[in-house]
C-alpha positions as CSV (number, residue, x, y, z in Angstrom):
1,X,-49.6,-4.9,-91.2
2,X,-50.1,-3.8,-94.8
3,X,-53.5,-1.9,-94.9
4,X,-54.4,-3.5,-98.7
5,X,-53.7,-4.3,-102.2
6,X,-54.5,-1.5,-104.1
7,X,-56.1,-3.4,-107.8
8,X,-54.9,-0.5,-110.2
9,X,-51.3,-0.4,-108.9
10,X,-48.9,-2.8,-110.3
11,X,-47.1,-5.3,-108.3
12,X,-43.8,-6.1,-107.6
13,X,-41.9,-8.5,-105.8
14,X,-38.7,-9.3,-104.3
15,X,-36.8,-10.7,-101.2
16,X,-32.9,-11.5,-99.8
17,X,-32.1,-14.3,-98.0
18,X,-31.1,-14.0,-94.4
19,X,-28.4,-16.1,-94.9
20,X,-25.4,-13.6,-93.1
21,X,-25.4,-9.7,-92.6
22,X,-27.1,-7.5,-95.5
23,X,-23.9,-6.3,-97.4
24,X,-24.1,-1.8,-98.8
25,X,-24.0,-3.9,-102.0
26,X,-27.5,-5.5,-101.1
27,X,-28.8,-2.1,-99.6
28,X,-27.9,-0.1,-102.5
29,X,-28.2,-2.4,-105.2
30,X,-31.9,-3.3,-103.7
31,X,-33.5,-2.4,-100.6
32,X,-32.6,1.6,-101.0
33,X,-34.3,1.3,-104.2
34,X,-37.7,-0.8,-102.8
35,X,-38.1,2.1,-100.5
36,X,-38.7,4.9,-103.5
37,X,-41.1,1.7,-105.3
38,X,-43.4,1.7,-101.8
39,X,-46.1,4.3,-102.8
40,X,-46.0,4.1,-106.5
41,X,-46.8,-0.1,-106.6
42,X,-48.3,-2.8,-104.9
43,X,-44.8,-3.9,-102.9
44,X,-44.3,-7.8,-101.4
45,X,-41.2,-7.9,-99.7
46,X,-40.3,-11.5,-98.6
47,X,-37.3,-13.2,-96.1
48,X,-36.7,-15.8,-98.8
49,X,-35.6,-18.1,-95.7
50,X,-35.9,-21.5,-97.7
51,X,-33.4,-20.4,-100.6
52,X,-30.8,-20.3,-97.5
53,X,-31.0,-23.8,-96.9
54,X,-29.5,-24.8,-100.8
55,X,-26.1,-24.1,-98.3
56,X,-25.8,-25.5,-94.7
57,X,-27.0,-22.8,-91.9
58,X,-27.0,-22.4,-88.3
59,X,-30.1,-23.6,-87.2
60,X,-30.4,-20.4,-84.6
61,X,-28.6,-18.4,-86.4
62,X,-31.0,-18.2,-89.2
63,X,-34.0,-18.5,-87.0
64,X,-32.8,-14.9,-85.6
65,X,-31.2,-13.9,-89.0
66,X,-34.9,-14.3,-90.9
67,X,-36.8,-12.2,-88.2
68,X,-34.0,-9.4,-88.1
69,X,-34.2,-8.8,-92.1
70,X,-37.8,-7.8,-91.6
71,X,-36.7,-5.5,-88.7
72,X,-33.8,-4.0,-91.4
73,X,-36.7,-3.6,-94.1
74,X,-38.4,-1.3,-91.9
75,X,-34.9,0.3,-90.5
76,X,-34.3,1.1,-94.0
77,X,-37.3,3.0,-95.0
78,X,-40.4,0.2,-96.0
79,X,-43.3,1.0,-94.3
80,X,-45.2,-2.0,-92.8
81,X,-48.5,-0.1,-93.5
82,X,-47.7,-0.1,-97.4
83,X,-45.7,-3.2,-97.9
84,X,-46.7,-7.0,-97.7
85,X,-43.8,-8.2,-95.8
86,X,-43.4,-11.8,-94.4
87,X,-41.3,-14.5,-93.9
88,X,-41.3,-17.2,-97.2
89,X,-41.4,-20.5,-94.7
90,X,-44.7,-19.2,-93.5
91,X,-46.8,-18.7,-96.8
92,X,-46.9,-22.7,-97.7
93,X,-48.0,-21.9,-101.3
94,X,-44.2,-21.1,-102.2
95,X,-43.1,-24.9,-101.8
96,X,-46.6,-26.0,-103.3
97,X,-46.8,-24.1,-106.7
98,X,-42.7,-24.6,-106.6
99,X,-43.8,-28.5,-107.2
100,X,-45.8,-27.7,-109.8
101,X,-43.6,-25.4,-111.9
102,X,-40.8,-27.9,-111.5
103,X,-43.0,-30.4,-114.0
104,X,-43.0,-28.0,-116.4
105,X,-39.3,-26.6,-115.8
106,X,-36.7,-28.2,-118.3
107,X,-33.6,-30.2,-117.0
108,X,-31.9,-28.2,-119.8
109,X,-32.6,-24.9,-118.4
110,X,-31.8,-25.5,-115.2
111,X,-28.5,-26.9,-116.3
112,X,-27.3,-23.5,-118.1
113,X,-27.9,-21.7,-115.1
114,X,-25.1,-19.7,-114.2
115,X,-25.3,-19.1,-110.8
116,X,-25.8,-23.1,-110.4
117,X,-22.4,-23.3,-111.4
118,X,-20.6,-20.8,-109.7
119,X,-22.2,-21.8,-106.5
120,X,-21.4,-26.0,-107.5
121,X,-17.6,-24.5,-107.8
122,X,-17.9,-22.8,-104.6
123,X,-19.9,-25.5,-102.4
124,X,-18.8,-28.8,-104.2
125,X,-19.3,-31.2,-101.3
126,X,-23.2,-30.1,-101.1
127,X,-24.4,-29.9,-104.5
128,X,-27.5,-30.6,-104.0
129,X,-30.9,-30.9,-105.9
130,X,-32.4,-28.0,-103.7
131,X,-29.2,-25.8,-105.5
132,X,-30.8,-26.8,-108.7
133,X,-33.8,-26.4,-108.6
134,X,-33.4,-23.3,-106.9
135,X,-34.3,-21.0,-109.9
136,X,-37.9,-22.6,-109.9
137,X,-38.5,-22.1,-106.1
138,X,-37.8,-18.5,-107.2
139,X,-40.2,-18.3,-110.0
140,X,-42.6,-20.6,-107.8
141,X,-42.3,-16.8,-105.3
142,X,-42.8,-14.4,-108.3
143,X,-45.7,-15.9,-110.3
144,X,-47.9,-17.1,-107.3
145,X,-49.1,-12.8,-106.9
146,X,-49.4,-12.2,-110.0
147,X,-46.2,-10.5,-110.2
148,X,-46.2,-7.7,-112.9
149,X,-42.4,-6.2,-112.0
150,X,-39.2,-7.8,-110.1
151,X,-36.3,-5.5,-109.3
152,X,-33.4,-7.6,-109.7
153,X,-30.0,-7.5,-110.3
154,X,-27.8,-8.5,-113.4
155,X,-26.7,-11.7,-112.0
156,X,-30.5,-12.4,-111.3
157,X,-31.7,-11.8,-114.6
158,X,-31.1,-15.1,-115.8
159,X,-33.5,-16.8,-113.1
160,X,-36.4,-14.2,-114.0
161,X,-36.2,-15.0,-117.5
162,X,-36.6,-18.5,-116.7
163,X,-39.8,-17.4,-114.5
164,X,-41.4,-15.5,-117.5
165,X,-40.4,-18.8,-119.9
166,X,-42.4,-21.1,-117.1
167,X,-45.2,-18.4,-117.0
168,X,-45.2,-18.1,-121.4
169,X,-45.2,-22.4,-121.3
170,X,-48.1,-22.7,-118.5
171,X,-50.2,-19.8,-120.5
172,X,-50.1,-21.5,-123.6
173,X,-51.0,-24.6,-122.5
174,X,-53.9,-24.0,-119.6
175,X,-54.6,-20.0,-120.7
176,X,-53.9,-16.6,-119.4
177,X,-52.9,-18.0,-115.7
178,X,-49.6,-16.3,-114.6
179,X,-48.7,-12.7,-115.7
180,X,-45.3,-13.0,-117.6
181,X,-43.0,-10.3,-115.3
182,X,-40.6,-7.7,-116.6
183,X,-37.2,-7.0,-114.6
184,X,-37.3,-3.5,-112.4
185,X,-33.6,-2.9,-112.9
186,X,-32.3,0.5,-111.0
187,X,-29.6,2.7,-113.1
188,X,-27.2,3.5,-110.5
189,X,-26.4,0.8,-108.0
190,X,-27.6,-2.3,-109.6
191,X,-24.3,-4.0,-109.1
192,X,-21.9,-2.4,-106.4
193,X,-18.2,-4.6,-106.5
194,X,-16.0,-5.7,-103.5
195,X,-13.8,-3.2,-102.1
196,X,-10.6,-5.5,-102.2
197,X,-11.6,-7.4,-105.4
198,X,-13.4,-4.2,-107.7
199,X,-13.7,-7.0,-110.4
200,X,-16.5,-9.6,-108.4
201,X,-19.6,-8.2,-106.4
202,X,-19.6,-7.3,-103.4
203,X,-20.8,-10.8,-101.5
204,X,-22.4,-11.4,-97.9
205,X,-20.3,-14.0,-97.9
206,X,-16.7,-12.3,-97.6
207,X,-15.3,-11.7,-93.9
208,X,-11.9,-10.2,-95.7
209,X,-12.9,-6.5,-95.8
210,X,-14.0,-7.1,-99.3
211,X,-17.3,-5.9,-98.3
212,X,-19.0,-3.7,-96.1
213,X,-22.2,-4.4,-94.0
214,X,-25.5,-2.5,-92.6
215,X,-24.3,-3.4,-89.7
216,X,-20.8,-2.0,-89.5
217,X,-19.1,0.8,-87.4
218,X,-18.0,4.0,-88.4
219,X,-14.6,3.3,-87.6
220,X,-14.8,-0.8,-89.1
221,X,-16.0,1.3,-92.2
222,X,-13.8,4.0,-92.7
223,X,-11.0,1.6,-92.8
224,X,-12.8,-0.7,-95.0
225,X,-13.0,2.2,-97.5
226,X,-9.7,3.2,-97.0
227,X,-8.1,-0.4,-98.1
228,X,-10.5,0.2,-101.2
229,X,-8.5,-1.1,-104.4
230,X,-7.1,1.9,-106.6
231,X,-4.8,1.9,-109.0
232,X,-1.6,4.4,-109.6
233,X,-2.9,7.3,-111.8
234,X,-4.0,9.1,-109.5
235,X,-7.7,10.5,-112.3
236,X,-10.9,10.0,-110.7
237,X,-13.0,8.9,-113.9
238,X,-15.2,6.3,-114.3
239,X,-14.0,3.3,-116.0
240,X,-14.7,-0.1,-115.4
241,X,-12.7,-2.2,-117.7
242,X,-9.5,0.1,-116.8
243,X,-10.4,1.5,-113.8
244,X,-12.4,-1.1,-111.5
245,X,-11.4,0.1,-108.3
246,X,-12.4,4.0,-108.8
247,X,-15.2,3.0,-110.6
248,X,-17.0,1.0,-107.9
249,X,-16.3,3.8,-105.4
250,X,-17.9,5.9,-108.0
251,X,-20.7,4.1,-108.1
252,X,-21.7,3.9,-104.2
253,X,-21.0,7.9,-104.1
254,X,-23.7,8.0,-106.8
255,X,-26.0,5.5,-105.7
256,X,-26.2,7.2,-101.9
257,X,-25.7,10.7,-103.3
258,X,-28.6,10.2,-106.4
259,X,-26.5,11.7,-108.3
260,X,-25.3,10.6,-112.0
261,X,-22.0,9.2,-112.4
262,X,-21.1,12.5,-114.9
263,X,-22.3,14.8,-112.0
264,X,-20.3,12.6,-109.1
265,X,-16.9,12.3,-111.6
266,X,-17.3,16.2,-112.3
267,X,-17.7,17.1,-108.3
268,X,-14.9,14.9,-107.6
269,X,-12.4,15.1,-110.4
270,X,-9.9,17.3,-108.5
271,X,-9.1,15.4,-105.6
272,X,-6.8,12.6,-104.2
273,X,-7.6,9.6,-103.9
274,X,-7.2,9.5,-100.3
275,X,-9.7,12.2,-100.4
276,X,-12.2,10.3,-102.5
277,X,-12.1,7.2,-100.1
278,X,-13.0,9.8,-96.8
279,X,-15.5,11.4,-99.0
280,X,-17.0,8.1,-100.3
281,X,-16.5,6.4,-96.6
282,X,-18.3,9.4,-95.0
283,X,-21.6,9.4,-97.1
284,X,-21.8,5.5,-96.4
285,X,-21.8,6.2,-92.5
286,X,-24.0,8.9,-93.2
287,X,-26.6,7.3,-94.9
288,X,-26.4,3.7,-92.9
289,X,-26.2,5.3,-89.5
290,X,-30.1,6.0,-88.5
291,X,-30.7,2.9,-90.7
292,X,-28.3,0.8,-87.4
293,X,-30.0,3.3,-84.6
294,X,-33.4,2.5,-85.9
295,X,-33.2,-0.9,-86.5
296,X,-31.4,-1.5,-82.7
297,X,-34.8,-0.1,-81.9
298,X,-37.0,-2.5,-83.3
299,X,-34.8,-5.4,-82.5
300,X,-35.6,-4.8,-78.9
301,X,-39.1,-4.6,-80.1
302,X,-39.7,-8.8,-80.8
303,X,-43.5,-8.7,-80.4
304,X,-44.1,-5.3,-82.9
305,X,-42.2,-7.8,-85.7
306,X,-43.8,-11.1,-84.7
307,X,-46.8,-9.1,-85.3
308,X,-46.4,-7.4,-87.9
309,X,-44.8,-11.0,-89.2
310,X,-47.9,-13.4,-88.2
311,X,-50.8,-10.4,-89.9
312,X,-48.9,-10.1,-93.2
313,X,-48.6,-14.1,-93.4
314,X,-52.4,-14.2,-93.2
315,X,-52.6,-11.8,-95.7
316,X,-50.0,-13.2,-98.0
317,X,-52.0,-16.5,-97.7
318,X,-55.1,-14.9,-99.0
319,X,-53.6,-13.8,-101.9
320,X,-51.6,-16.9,-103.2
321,X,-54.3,-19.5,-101.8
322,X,-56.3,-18.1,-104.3
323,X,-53.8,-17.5,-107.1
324,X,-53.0,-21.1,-106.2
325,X,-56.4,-22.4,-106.8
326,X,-56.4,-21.3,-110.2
327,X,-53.3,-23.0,-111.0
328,X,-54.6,-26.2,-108.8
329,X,-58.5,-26.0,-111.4
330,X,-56.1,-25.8,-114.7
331,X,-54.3,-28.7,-114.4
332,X,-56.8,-31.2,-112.5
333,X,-55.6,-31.0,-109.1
334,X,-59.2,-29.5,-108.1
C-alpha cells in the first residue's frame, strides 16, 4: 500500500516471474539489490505472471506461485509502504501498450534475440509467438511508467536495449512520449553461476543441486555448497576463465558479505577449500534465514497480501491509464 510517487525521485522498474522457487542467483543478482534502491527512487516492483505463460505452467501452481513472490518481496526487505508492488495480470495496460509497441517492433530484432533462441533450443515443441514476442511485452512493462532506470542483468540487457530502440522510434515519430531508460546494473552479484555447472547461471529451472533456492534448508544447503564445482589447485583467487568454480563462490561471499572481490580473495586466501565452501555455505543460511522465517509469516497472512495486492493495482492503474492515454492521443486511438 505504497503511500505515493514521489515527482523528483527517479523511477525504476523491475519484476521475476513466478514461474518456480526464487533461486540465491535471483536474490543476489536482483531482489537484495532492489531493497538498498527503495528509499533513494520511485521503486515498481511487478510479478511478471504473464511472461510465465511463453512455457506451459501449472494452473494452481502459478496462481499460488504469483501471490507468494510478493510475500518474498516483502520477506526480503521491500517495504510495501515505499514500493508499488502488484501483480502484472492485474494492471490491463501491460497487454494493451504491449499491442501497440509490437507495430512498431521489427521482425528483425526480435529474431536476433538471444534468449529467443536459447529458450527455442530448450522448449522446441512450444515455440510459440508469445516466446517471441516476449521482449516487447517486457518493454510494453518498462515504458508504460515512465521508466527512467531498470536493474537488470547481463543476459537481460539485450531486451532493454530493444525497449530504449522502441521508445527512440515512437519519440521520433509522435514526440517526447516514452522516457528512453538506462540499465541499473549492480557490481557484485549481477550474475551468480550454478554450483555444479560454474560456467551457465544459476537457473530456477535446475532440480540437480546446480542451484540453491530462498527456500532451502540449512542442511539441503550446506550440502549443495559442498558439491560446489572446484578445481585441483587448491588457490582461492578469482578467476573466471581459469577458475569458474572458485570464482562463483567468490562472488556470492561478496555479494552477501558487501565486500569487494579483492577484500573477500584477501580474507580468504589462506584456507582450504573445504573451508571456503562452509564459510561461503554459512553466510548464505545466514543471510536467507529471517528472509524463510519472515516470509512463513506472511504466507499465513493471505488477506495482508491480497490487500496490499488489490490497493497497489489501483494505484498502478492510475499511473499507466494515464501514461496510456498519451500513447492512445498520439497515434489516433483517442
Amino acid at each position: 500500500m505504497v503511500e505515493s510517487i514521489v515527482s523528483d525521485k527517479k523511477t525504476i522498474f523491475s519484476g521475476m516471474q513466478p514461474s518456480g522457487q526464487i533461486s540465491l542467483g535471483n536474490y543476489l543478482g536482483a531482489l537484495k539489490s532492489w531493497v538498498n534502491l527503495q528509499d533513494e527512487y520511485n521503486c515498481i516492483f511487478c510479478s511478471v505472471n504473464l511472461h510465465s505463460l511463453t512455457v506451459r505452467q501449472n494452473p494452481e501452481l502459478l496462481r499460488q506461485n504469483t501471490k507468494q513472490l510478493i510475500a518474498l518481496y516483502i520477506a526480503a526487505g521491500l517495504d510495501p509502504n515505499k514500493n508499488l508492488m502488484f501483480l502484472q495480470s492485474d494492471v490491463y495496460q501491460h497487454t494493451q501498450l504491449s499491442w501497440i509497441l509490437n507495430c512498431y517492433t521489427y521482425f528483425g530484432e526480435l529474431n536476433r534475440m538471444t534468449q529467443f533462441k536459447e529458450k527455442s533450443a530448450k522448449y522446441e515443441e512450444n515455440i510459440n509467438a508469445g516466446l517471441f514476442t516476449y521482449p516487447v511485452l517486457m518493454a510494453s512493462d518498462i515504458l508504460l511508467y515512465k521508466t527512467n532506470l531498470v536493474p537488470v542483468g547481463e543476459d537481460q540487457k539485450q531486451h532493454l536495449e530493444l525497449a530504449r530502440d522502441i521508445a527512440i522510434r515512437f519519440n521520433k515519430i509522435y514526440g517526447e512520449t516514452f522516457i528512453v531508460p538506462e540499465p541499473y546494473i549492480g557490481k557484485v552479484g549481477a550474475r551468480i553461476m550454478g554450483l555444479l555447472d560454474p560456467t551457465k547461471k544459476m537457473s530456477k529451472s535446475d532440480n540437480n543441486g546446480n542451484t540453491i533456492f530462498l527456500t532451502d534448508e540449512p542442511n539441503i544447503i550446506l550440502n549443495k555448497v559442498k558439491r560446489a564445482v572446484t578445481d585441483s589447485d587448491n588457490q582461492i583467487r578469482f578467476d573466471t576463465i581459469n577458475k569458474p568454480g572458485i570464482s562463483n563462490l567468490l562472488s556470492i561471499y561478496s555479494s552477501i558479505t558487501q565486500k569487494t572481490i579483492l577484500e573477500s580473495e584477501e580474507e580468504l586466501k589462506n584456507k582450504g577449500y573445504g573451508d571456503l565452501k562452509k564459510i561461503v555455505a554459512e553466510v548464505i543460511i545466514e543471510e536467507i534465514l529471517p528472509i524463510q522465517e519472515k516470509f512463513k509469516e506472511l504466507c499465513k497472512n493471505e488477506d495482508y497480501i491480497n490487500e496490499i495486492l488489490k490497493q497497489n493495482a489501483i494505484k498502478a492503474q492510475e499511473i499507466a491509464d494515464k501514461n496510456l492515454n498519451e500513447v492512445y492521443k498520439k497515434i489516433g486511438i483517442k
